[in-house]
Biotite code that builds the C-alpha atoms (Angstrom):
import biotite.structure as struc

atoms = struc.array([
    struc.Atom([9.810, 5.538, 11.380], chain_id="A", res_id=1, res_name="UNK", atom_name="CA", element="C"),
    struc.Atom([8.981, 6.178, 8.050], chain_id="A", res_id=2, res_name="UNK", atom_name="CA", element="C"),
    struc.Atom([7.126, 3.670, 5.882], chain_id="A", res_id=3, res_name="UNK", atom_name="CA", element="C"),
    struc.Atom([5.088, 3.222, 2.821], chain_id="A", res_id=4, res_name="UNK", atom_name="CA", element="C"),
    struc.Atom([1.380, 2.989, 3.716], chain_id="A", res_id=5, res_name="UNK", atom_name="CA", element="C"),
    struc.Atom([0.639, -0.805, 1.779], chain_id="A", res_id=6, res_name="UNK", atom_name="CA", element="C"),
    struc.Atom([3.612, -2.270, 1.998], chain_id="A", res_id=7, res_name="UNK", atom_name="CA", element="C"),
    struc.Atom([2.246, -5.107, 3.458], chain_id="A", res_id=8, res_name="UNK", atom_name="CA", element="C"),
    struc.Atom([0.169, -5.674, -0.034], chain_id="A", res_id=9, res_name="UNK", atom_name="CA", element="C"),
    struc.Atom([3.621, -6.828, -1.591], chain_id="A", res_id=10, res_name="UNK", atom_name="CA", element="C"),
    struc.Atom([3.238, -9.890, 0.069], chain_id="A", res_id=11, res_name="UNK", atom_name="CA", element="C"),
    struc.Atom([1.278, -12.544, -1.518], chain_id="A", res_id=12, res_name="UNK", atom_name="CA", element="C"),
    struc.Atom([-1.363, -14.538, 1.385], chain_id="A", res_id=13, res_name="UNK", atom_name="CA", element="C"),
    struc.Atom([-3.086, -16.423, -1.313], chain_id="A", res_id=14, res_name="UNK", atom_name="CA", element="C"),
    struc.Atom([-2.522, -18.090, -4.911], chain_id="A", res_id=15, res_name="UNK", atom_name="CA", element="C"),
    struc.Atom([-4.398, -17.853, -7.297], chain_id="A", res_id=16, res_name="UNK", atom_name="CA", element="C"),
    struc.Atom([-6.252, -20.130, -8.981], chain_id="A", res_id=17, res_name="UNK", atom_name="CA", element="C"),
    struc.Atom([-5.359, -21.593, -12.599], chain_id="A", res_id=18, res_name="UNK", atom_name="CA", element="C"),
    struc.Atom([-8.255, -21.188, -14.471], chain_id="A", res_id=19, res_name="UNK", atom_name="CA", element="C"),
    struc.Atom([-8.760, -23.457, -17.437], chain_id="A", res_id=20, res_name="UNK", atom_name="CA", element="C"),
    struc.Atom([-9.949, -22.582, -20.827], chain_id="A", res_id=21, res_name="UNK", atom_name="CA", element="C"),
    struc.Atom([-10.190, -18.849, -20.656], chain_id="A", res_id=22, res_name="UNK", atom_name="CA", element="C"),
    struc.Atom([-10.647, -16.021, -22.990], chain_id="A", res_id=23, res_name="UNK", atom_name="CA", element="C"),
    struc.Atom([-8.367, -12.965, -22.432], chain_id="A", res_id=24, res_name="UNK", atom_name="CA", element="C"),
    struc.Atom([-9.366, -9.322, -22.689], chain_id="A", res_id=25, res_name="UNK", atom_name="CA", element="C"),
    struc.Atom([-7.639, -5.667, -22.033], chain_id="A", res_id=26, res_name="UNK", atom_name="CA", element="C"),
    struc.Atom([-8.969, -3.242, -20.608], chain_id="A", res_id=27, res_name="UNK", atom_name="CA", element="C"),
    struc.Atom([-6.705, -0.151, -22.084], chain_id="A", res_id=28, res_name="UNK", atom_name="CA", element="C"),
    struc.Atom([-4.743, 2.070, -20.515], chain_id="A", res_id=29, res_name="UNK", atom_name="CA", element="C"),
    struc.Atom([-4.611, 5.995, -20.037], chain_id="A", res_id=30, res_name="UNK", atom_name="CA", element="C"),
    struc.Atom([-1.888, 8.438, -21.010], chain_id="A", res_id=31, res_name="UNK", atom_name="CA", element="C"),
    struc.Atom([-0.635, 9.692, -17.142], chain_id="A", res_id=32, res_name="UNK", atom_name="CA", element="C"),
    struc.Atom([0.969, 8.636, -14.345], chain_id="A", res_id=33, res_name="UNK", atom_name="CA", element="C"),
    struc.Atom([0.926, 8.609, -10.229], chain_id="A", res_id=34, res_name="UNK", atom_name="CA", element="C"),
    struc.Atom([1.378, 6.740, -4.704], chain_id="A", res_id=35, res_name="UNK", atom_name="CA", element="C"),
    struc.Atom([0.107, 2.900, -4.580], chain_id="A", res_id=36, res_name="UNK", atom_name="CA", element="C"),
    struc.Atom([-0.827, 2.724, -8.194], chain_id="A", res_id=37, res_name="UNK", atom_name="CA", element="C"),
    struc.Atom([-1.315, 5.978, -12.048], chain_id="A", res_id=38, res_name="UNK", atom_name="CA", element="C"),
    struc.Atom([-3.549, 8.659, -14.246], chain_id="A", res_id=39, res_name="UNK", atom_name="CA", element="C"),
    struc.Atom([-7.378, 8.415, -15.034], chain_id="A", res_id=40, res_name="UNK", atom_name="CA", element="C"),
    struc.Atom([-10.183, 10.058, -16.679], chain_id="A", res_id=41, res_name="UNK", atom_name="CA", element="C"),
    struc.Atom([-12.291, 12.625, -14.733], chain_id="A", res_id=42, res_name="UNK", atom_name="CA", element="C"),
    struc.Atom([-14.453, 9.626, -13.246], chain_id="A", res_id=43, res_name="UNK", atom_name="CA", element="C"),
    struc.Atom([-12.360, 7.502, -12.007], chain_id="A", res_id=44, res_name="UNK", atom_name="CA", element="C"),
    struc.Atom([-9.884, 10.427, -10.093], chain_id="A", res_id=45, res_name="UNK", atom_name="CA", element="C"),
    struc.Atom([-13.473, 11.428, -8.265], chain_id="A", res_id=46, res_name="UNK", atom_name="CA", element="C"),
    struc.Atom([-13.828, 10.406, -4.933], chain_id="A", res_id=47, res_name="UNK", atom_name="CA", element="C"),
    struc.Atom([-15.197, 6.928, -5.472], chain_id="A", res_id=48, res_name="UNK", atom_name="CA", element="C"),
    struc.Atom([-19.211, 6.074, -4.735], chain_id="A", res_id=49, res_name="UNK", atom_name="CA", element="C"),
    struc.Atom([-21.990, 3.748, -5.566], chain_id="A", res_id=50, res_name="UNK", atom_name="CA", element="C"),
    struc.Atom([-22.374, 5.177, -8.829], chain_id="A", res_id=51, res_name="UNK", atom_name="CA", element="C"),
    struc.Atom([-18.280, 5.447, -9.942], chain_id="A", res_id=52, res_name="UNK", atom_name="CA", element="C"),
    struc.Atom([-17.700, 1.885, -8.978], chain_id="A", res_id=53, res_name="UNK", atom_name="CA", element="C"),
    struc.Atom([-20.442, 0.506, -11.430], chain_id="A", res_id=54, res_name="UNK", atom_name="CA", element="C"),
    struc.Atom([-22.216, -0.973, -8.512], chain_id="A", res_id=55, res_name="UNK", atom_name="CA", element="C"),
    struc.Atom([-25.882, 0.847, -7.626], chain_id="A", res_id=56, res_name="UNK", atom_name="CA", element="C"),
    struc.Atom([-26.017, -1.789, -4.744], chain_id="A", res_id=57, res_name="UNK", atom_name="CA", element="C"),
    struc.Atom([-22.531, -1.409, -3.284], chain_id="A", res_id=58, res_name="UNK", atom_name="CA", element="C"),
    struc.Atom([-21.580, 0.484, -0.318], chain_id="A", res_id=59, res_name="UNK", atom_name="CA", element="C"),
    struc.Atom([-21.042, 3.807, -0.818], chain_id="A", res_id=60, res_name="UNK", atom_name="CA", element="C"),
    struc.Atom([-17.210, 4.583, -0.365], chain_id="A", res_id=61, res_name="UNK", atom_name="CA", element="C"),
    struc.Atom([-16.006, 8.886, -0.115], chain_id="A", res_id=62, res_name="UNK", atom_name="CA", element="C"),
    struc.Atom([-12.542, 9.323, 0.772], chain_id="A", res_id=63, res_name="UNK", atom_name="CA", element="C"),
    struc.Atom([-10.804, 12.109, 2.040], chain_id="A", res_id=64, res_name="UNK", atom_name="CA", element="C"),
    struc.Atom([-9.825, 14.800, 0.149], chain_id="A", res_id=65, res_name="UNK", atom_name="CA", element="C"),
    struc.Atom([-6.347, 14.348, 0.633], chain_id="A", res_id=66, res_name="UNK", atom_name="CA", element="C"),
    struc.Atom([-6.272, 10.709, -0.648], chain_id="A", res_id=67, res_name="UNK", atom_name="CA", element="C"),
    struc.Atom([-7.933, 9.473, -3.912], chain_id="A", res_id=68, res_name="UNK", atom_name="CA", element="C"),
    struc.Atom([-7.603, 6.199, -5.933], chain_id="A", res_id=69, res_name="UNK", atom_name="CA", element="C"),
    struc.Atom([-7.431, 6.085, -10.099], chain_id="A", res_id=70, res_name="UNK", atom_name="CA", element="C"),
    struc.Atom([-8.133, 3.812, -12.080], chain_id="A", res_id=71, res_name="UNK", atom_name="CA", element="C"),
    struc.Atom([-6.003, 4.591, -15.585], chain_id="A", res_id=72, res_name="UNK", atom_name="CA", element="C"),
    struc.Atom([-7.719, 2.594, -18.300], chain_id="A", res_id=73, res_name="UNK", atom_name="CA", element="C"),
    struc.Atom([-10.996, 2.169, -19.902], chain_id="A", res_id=74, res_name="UNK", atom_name="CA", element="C"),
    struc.Atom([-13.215, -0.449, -18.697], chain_id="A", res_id=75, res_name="UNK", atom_name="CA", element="C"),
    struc.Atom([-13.320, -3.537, -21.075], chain_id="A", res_id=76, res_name="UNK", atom_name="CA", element="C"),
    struc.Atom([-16.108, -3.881, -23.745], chain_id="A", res_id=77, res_name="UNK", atom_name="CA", element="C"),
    struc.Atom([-16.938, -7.389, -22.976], chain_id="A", res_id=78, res_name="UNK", atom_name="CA", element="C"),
    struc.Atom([-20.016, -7.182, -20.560], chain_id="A", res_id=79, res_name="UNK", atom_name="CA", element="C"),
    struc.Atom([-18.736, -9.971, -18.197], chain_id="A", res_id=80, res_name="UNK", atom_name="CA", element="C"),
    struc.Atom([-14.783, -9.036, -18.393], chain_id="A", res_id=81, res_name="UNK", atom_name="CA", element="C"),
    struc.Atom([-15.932, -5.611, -17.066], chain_id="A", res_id=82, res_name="UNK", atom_name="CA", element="C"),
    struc.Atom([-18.064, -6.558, -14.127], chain_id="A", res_id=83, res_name="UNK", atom_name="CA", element="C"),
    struc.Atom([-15.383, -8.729, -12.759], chain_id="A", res_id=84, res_name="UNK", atom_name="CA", element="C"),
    struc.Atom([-13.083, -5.777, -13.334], chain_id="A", res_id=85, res_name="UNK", atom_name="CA", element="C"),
    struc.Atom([-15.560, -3.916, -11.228], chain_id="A", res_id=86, res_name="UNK", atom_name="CA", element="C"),
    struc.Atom([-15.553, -6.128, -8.935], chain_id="A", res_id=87, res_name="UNK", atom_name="CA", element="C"),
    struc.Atom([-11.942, -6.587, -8.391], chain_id="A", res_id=88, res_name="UNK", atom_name="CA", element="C"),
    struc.Atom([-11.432, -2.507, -8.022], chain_id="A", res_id=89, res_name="UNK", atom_name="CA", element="C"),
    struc.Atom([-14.139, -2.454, -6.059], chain_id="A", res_id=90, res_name="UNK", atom_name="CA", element="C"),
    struc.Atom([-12.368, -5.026, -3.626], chain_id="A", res_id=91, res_name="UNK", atom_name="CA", element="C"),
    struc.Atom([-9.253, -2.971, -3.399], chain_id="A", res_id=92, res_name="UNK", atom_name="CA", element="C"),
    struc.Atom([-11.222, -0.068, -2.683], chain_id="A", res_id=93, res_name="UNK", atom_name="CA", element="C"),
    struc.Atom([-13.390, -1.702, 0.014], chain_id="A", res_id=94, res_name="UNK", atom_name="CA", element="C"),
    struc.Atom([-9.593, -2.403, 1.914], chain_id="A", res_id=95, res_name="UNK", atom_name="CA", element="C"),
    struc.Atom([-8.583, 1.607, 1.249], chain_id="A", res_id=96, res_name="UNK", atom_name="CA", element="C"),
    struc.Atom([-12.039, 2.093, 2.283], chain_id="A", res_id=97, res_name="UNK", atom_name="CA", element="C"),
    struc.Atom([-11.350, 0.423, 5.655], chain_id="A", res_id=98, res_name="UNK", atom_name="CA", element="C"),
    struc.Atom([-8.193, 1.678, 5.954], chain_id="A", res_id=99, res_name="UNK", atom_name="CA", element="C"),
    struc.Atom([-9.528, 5.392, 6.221], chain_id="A", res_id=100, res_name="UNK", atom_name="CA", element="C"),
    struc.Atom([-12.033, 4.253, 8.441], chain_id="A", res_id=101, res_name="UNK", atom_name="CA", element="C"),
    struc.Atom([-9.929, 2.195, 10.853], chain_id="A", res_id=102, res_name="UNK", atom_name="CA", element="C"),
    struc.Atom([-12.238, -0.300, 10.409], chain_id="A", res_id=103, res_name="UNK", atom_name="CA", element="C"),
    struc.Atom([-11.243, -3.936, 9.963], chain_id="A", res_id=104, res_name="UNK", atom_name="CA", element="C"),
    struc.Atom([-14.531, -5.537, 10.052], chain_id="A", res_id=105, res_name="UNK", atom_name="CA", element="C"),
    struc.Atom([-15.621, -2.573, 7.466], chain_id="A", res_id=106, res_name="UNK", atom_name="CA", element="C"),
    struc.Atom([-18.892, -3.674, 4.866], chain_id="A", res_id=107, res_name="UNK", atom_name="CA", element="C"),
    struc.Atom([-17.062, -2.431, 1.958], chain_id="A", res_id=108, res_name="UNK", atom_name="CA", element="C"),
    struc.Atom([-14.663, -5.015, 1.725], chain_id="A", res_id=109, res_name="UNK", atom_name="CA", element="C"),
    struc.Atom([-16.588, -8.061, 2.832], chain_id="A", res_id=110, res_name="UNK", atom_name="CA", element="C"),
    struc.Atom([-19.524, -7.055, 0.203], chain_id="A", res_id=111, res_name="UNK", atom_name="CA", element="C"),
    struc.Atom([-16.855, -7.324, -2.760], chain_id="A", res_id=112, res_name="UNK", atom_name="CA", element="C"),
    struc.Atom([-15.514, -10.717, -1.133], chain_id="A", res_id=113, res_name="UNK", atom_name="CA", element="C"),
    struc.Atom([-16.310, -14.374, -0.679], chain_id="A", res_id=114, res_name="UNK", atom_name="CA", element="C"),
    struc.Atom([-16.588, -14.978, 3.065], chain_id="A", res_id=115, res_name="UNK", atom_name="CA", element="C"),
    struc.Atom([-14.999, -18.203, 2.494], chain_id="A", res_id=116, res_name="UNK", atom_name="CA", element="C"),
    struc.Atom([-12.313, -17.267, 0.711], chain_id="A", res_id=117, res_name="UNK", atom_name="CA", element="C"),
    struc.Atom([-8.703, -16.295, 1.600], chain_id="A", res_id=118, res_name="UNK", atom_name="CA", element="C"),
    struc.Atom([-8.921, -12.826, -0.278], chain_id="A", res_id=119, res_name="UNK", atom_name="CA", element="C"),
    struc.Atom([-11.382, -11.560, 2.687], chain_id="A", res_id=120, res_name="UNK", atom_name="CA", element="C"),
    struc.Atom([-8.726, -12.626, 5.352], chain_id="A", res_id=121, res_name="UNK", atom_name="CA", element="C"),
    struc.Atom([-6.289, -10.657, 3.380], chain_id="A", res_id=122, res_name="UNK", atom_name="CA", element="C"),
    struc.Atom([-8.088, -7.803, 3.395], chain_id="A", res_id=123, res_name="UNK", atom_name="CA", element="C"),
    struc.Atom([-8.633, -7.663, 7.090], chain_id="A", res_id=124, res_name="UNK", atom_name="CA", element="C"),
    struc.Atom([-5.306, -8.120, 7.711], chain_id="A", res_id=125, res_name="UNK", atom_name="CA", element="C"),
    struc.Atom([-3.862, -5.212, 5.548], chain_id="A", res_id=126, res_name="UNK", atom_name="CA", element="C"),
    struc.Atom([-6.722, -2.823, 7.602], chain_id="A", res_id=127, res_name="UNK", atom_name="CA", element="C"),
    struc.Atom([-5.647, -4.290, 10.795], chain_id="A", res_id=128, res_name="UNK", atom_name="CA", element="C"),
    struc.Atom([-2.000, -3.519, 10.364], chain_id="A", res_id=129, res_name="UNK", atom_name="CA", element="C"),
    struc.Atom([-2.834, 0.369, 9.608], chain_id="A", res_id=130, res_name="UNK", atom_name="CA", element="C"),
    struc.Atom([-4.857, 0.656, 12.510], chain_id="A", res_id=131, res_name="UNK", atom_name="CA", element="C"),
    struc.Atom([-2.317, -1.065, 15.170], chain_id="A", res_id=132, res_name="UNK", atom_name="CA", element="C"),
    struc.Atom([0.380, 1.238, 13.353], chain_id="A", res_id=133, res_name="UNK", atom_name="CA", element="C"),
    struc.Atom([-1.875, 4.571, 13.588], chain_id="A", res_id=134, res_name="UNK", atom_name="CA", element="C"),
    struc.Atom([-1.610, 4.982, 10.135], chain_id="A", res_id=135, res_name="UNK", atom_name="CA", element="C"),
    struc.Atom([-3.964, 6.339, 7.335], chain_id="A", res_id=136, res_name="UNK", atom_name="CA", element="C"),
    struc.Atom([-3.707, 7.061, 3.923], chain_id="A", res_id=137, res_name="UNK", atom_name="CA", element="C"),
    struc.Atom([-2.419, 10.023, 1.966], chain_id="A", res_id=138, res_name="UNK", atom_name="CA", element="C"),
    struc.Atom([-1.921, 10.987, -2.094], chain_id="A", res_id=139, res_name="UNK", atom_name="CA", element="C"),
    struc.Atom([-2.748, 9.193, -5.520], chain_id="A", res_id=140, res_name="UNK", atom_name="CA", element="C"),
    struc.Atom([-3.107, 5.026, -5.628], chain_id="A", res_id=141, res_name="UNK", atom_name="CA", element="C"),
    struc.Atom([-3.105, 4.354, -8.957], chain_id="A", res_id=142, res_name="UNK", atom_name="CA", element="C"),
    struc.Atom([-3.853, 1.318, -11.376], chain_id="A", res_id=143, res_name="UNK", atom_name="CA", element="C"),
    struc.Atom([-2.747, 0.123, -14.845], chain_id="A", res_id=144, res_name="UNK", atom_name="CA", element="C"),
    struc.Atom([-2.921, -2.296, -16.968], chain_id="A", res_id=145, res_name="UNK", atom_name="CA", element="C"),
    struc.Atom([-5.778, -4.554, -16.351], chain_id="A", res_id=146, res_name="UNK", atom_name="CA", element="C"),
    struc.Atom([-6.198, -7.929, -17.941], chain_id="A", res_id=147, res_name="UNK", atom_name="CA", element="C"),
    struc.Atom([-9.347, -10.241, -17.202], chain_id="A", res_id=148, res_name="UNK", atom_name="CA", element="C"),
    struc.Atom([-9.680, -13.464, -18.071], chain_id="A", res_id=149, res_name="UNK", atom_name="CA", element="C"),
    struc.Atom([-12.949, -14.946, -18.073], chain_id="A", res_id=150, res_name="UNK", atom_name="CA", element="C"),
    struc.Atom([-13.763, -18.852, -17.301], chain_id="A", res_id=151, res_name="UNK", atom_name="CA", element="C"),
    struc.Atom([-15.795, -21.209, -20.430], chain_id="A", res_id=152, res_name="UNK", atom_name="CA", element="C"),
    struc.Atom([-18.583, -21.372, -18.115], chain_id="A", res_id=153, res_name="UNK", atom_name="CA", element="C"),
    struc.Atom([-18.448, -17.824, -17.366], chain_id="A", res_id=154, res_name="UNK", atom_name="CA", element="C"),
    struc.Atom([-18.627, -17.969, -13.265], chain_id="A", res_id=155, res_name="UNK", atom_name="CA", element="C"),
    struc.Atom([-14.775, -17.644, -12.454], chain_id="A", res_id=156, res_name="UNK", atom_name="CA", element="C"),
    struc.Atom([-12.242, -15.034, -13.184], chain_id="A", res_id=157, res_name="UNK", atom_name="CA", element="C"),
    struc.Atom([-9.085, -13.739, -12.931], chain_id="A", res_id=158, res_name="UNK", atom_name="CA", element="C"),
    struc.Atom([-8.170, -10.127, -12.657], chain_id="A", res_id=159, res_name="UNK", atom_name="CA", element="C"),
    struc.Atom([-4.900, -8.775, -13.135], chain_id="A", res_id=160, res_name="UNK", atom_name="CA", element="C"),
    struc.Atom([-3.684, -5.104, -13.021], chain_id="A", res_id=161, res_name="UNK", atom_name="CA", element="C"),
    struc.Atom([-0.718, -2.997, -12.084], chain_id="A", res_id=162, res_name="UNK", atom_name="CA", element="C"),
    struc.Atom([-0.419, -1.181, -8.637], chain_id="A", res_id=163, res_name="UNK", atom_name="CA", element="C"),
    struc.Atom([1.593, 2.557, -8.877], chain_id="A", res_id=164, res_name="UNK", atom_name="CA", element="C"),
    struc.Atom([2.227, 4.083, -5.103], chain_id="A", res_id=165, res_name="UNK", atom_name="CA", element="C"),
    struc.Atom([5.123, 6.618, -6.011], chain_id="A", res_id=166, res_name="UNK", atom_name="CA", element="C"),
    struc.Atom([2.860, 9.000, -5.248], chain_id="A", res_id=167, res_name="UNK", atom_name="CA", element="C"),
    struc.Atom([0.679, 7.884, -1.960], chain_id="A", res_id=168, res_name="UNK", atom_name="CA", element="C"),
    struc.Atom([2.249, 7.500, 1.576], chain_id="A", res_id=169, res_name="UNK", atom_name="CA", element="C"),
    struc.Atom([1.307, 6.731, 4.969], chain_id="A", res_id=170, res_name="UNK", atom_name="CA", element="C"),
    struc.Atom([0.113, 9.458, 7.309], chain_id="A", res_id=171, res_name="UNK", atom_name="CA", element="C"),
    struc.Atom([-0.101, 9.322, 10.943], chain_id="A", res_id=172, res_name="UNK", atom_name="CA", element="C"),
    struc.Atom([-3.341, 9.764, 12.554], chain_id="A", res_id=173, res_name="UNK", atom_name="CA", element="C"),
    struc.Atom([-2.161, 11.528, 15.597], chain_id="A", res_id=174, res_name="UNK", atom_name="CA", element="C"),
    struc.Atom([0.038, 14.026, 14.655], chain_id="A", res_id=175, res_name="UNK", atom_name="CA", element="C"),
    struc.Atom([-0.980, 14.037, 10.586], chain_id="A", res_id=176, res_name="UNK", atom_name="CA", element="C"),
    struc.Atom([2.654, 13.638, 9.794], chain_id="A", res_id=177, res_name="UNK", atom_name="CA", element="C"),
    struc.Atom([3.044, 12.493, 6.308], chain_id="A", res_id=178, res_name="UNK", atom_name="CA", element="C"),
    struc.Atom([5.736, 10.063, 5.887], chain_id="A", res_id=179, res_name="UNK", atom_name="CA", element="C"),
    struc.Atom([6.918, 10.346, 2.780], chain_id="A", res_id=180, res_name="UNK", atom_name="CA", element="C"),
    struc.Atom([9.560, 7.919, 0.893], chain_id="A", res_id=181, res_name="UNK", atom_name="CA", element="C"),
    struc.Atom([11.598, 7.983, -2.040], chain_id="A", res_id=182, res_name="UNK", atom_name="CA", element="C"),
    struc.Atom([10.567, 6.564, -5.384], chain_id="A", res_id=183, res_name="UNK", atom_name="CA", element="C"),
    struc.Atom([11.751, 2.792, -5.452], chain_id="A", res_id=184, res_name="UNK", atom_name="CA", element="C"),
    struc.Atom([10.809, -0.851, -7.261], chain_id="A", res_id=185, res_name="UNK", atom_name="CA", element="C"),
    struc.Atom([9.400, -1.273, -4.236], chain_id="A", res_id=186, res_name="UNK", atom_name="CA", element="C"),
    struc.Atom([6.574, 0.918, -5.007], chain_id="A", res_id=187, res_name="UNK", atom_name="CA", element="C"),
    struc.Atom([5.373, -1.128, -8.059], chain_id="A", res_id=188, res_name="UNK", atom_name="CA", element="C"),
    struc.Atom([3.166, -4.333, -7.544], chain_id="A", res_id=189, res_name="UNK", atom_name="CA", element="C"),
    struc.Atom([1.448, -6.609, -9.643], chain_id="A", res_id=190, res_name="UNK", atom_name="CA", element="C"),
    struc.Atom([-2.300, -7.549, -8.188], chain_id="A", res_id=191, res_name="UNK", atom_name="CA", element="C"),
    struc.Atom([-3.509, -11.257, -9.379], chain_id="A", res_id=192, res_name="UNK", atom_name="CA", element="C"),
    struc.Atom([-7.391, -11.579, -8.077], chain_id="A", res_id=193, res_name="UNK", atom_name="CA", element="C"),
    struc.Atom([-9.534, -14.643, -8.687], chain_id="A", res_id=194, res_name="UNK", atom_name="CA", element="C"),
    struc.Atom([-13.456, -13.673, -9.068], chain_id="A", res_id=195, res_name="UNK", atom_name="CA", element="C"),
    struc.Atom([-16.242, -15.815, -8.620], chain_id="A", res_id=196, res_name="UNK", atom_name="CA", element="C"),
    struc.Atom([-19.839, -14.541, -9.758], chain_id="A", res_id=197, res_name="UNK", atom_name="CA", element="C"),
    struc.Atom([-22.487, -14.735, -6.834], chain_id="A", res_id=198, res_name="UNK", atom_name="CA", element="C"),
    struc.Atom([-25.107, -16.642, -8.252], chain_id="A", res_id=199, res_name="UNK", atom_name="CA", element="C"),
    struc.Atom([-28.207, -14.862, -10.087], chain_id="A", res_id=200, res_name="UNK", atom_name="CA", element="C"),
    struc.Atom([-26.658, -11.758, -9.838], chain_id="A", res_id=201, res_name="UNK", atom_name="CA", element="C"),
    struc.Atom([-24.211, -9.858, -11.996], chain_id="A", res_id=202, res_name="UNK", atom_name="CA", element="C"),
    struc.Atom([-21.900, -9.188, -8.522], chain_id="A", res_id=203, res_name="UNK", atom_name="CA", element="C"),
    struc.Atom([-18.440, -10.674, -8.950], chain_id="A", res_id=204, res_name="UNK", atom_name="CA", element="C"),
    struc.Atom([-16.663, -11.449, -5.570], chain_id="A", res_id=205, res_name="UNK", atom_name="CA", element="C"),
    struc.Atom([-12.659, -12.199, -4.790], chain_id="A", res_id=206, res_name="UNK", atom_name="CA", element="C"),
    struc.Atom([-11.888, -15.431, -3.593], chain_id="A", res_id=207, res_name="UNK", atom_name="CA", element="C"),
    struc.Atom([-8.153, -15.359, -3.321], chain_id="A", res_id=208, res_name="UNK", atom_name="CA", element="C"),
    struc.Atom([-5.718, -12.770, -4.031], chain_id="A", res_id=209, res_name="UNK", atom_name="CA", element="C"),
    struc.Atom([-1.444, -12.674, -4.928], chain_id="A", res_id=210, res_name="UNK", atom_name="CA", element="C"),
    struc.Atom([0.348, -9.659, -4.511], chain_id="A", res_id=211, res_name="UNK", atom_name="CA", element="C"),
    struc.Atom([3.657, -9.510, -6.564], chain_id="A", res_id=212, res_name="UNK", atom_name="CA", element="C"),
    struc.Atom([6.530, -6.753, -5.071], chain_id="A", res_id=213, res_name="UNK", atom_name="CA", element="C"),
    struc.Atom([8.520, -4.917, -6.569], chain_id="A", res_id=214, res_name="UNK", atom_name="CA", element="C"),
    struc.Atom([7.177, -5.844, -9.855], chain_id="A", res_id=215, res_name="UNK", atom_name="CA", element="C"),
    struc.Atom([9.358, -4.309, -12.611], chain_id="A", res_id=216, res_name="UNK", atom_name="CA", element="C"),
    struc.Atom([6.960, -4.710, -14.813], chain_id="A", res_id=217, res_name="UNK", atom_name="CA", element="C"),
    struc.Atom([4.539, -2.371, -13.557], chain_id="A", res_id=218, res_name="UNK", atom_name="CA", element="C"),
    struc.Atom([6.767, 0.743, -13.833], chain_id="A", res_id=219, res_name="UNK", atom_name="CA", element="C"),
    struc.Atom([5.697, 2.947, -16.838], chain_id="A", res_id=220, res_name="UNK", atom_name="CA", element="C"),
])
C-alpha cells in the first residue's frame, strides 16, 4: 500500500483558539522549494539539535540522514514572535522526532507541549499511527510562510505556517521500501498552533493545534 507518511496531520483534532487583540508579524520566507513542507538556509537544512532549534534546554533531536526538516524563512525580529515560532517548530519536530524513534511517549514532543492541552494528544496520536503502520520517515519536510500573532498581555500565541511534503514519503521499517507518491494538493497543509508561555521562562508550549488539507494556499 502506498501512502504519504503524515497524512494523518491533514486532519484537524483541535481548534484553535481566537485570540483577542493581537499584533501580527512575518517571519519571511526563503527563495527554494521541497516532502511534508520547502528550502532553507544552511542552519535550518542541518540535522536539527539543541542549539538549531533556539532552545539550549530542549531535547536534543538528530535525524537520520536520509530525512531532514527545513525551515524556509528567517526567524521574526520581534523577540517574543520568534520564541513562540521556536516553539511551535520545535513542537512539530518533537512529533518527527518520535516518529523516527517509534516512540509515542517520546520527551521531545511533550517538552514543547502543554500536558493539558489537546495539541499533546495530537501529537501522540500521529507517532502512534507510524508505529502500528511500520512506517518511518524519508526526504525533505519543509515549512513556509510563518505568521505569529502575539496576545496584549504577551502569554498566548498563535502560530501559523505552511507545510510542503512533495518531497518526503513514508518508508517501511522492515524492508526500507520507500513509498513514494505523486505530487498532489494533498501534499500541502496549513498548520494553525496556539502557544502559551510557561511561566518565568521564555519556553512557549502548544496547547491546541488545526491542521488544514490540501491547502491551496500553501503551494508555491
Amino acid at each position: 500500500m502506498r501512502r504519504r507518511a503524515t497524512s494523518a496531520f491533514a486532519a484537524s483534532v483541535a481548534a484553535a483558539l481566537l485570540l483577542a487583540g493581537c499584533g501580527g508579524g512575518d517571519g519571511k520566507k526563503g527563495d527554494d522549494k521541497i516532502a511534508g513542507a520547502q528550502k532553507g538556509d544552511a542552519s535550518s537544512s542541518a540535522a536539527p539539535s539543541k542549539a538549531a532549534s533556539g532552545d539550549e534546554n530542549g531535547p536534543e533531536m538528530t535525524f537520520p540522514k536520509d530525512f531532514k526538516m527545513v525551515l524556509d524563512w528567517e526567524r521574526p525580529t520581534d523577540a517574543k514572535q520568534a520564541a513562540a515560532l521556536d516553539g511551535a517548530t520545535n513542537f512539530v519536530r518533537g512529533i518527527r522526532y518520535g516518529t523516527v524513534k517509534q516512540d509515542s511517549e517520546s520527551a521531545a514532543y511533550k517538552y514543547y507541549s502543554s500536558p493539558s492541552g489537546s495539541a499533546q494528544m495530537y501529537a501522540k496520536d500521529q507517532i502512534e499511527q507510524n508505529v502500528k503502520g511500520g512506517w518511518t520517515l524519508y526526504g525533505t519536510d519543509r515549512y513556509t510562510q510563518p505568521k505569529v500573532r502575539v496576545s496584549d498581555d504577551g502569554r498566548r500565541s498563535s502560530v501559523t505556517f505552511c507545510q510542503d511534503q512533495s518531497k518526503m514519503y513514508s518508508k517501511e521499517l522492515k524492508s526500507g521500501k520507500v513509498l513514494r507518491t505523486k505530487t498532489s494538493d494533498r501534499d500541502y497543509s496549513l498548520y494553525e498552533i496556539v502557544m502559551e508561555l510557561v511561566p518565568k521562562s521564555e519556553l512557549w508550549v502548544a496547547t491546541s493545534i488545526e491542521v488544514q488539507g490540501e491547502a491551496k494556499q500553501c503551494k508555491l
